[in-house]
C-alpha positions in Angstrom: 0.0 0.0 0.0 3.1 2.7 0.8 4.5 1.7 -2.8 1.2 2.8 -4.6 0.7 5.8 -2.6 3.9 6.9 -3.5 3.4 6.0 -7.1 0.2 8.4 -6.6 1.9 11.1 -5.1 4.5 10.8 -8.3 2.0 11.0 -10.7 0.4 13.9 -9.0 3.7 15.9 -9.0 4.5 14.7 -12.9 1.4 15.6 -14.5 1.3 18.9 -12.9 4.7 19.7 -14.5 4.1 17.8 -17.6 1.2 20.1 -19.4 1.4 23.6 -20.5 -1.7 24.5 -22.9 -4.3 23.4 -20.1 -7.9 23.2 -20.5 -9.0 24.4 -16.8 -12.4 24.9 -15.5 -14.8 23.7 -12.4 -16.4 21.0 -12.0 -19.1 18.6 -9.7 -19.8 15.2 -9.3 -21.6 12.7 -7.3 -20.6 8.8 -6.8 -22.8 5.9 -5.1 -21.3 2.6 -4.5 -20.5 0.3 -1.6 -18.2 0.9 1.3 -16.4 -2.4 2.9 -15.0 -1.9 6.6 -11.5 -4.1 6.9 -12.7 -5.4 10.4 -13.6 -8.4 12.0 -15.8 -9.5 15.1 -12.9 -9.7 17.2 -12.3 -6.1 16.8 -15.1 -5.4 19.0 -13.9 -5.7 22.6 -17.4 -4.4 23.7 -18.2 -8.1 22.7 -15.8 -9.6 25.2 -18.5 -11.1 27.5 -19.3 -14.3 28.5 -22.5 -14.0 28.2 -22.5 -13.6 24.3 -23.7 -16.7 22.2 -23.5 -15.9 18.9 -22.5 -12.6 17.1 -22.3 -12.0 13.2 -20.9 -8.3 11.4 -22.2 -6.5 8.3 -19.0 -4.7 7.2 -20.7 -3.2 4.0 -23.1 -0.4 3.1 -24.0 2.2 0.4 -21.8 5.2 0.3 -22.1 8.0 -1.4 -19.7 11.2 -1.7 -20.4 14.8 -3.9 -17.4 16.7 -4.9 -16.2 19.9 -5.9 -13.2 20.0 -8.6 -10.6 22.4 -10.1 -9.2 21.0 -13.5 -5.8 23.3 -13.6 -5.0 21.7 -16.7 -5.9 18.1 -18.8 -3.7 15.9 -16.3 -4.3 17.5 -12.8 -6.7 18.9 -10.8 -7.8 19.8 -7.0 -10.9 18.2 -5.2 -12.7 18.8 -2.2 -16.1 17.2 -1.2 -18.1 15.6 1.2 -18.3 11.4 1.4 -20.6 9.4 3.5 -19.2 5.8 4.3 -22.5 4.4 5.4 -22.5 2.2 8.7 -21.1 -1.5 9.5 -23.7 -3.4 12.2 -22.6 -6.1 14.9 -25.5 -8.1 16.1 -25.2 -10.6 18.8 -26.9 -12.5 21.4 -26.6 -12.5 25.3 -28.2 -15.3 27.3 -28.1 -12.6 30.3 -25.1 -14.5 31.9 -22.5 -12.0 32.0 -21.5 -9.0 33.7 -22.8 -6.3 30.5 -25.7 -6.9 28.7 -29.7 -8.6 29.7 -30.5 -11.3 27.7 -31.4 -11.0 24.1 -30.4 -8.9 21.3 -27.3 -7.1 20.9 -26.2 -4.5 18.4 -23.7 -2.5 17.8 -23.6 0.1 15.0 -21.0 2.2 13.6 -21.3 4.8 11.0 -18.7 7.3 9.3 -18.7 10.5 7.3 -16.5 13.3 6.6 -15.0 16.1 4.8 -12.4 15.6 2.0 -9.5 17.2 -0.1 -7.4 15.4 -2.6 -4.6 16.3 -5.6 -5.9 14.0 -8.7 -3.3 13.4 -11.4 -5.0 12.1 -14.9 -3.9 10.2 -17.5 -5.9 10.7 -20.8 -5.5 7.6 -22.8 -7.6 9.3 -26.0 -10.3 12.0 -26.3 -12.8 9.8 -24.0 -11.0 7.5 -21.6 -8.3 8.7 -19.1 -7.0 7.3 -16.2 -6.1 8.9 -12.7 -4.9 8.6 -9.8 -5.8 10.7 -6.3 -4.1 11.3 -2.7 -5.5 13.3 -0.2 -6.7 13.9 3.6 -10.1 13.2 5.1 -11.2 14.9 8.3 -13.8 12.0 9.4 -16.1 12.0 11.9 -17.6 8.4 13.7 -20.4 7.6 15.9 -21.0 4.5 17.5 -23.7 2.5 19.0 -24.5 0.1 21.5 -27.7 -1.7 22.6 -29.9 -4.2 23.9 -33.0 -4.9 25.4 -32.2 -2.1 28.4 -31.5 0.8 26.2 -28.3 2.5 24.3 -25.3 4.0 25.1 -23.2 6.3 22.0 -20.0 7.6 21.8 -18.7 10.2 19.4 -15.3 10.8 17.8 -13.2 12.4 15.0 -9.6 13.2 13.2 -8.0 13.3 10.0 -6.4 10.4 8.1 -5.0 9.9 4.7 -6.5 8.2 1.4 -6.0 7.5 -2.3 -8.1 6.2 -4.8 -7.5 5.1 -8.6 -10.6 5.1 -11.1 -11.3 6.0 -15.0 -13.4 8.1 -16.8 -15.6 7.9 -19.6 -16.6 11.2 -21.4 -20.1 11.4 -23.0 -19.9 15.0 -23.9 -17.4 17.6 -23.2 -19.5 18.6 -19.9 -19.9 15.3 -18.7 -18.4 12.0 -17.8 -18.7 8.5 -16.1 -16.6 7.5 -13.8 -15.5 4.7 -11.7 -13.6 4.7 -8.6 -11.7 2.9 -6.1 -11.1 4.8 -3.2 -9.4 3.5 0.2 -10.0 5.9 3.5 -8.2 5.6 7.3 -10.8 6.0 10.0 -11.1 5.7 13.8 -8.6 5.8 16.0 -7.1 2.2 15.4 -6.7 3.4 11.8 -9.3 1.3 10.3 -9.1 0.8 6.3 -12.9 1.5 4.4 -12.7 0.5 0.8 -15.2 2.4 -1.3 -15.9 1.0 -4.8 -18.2 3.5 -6.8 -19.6 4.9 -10.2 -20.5 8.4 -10.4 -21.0 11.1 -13.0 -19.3 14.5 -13.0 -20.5 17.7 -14.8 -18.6 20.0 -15.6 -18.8 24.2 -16.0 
């Protein structure tokens, strides 16, 4: 992963050098796809009780992310946007045995948004395809969840963590193209990994 974020960053700094008769001009777009926590039920030391038969985790959910662009020139532009990386549910079982929870259902819910800003390099490949490549910061914010049968308790927290993406684009017009994107975002404060897979469409004026 440090190898192709530095190969990210290199093709940011290249393409920005590498074009002199640039097309510049704003832009917008909005993507909706699926957001994948990198987590696992063990993760969850909440869960830690003896009273807990069975437990399973949804890790995915739809995201979706709008985004304000700068095109300085055909191979590089500037982004900043807001992305919404949807929520990843635990839902266990207590038989009422342990020290936390009453018996019966137990959830736990986490959900994640926040604030972005990237540097995109591109790569046009002809007049309709091109290729790029982004690297920026995302100042996320987290709220989490935890109930059964009693009630819930919520905690709150935030920061600012790194992420890249790759993609392509697909123009249908000179104002607008397709795009889709892979995107990998840092959250929480264990540094857990959300993979965001997406299609969008960007318009541009």
């Amino acid at each position: 992963m440090k190898n192709l974020a530095k190969s990210l960053i290199a093709l940011v700094i290249l393409s920005a050098a590498s074009v002199s008769n640039a097309t510049e001009g704003f832009y917008i777009g909005l993507n909706v796809g699926q957001a994948t926590y990198d987590t696992v039920i063990d993760d969850f030391s909440d869960l830690q009780d003896g009273s807990i038969t069975s437990a399973s985790l949804d890790d995915s959910d739809t995201s979706f992310s709008l985004t304000l662009g700068y095109k300085i020139n055909p191979n590089f532009a500037i982004e900043g946007g807001y992305i919404d990386l949807g929520e990843l549910t635990v839902n266990a079982v207590s038989d009422g045995t342990g020290f936390l929870y009453a018996p019966g259902p137990v959830t736990v819910k986490i959900e994640a948004d926040g604030l972005f800003f990237d540097a995109k390099g591109i790569l046009p490949l002809n007049e309709k395809f091109s290729l790029y490549g982004k690297f920026g910061l995302l100042m996320w914010d987290e709220k989490g969840t935890l109930s059964d049968v009693t009630g819930s308790i919520s905690a709150d927290d935030d920061g600012t963590d790194i992420f890249f993406g790759v993609g392509a684009s697909f123009n249908l017009t000179e104002k607008i193209a397709l795009n889709g994107d892979f995107s990998r975002y840092q959250v929480d404060e264990d540094s857990v990994d959300v993979d965001v897979l997406s299609i969008g469409i960007q318009f541009g004026f």
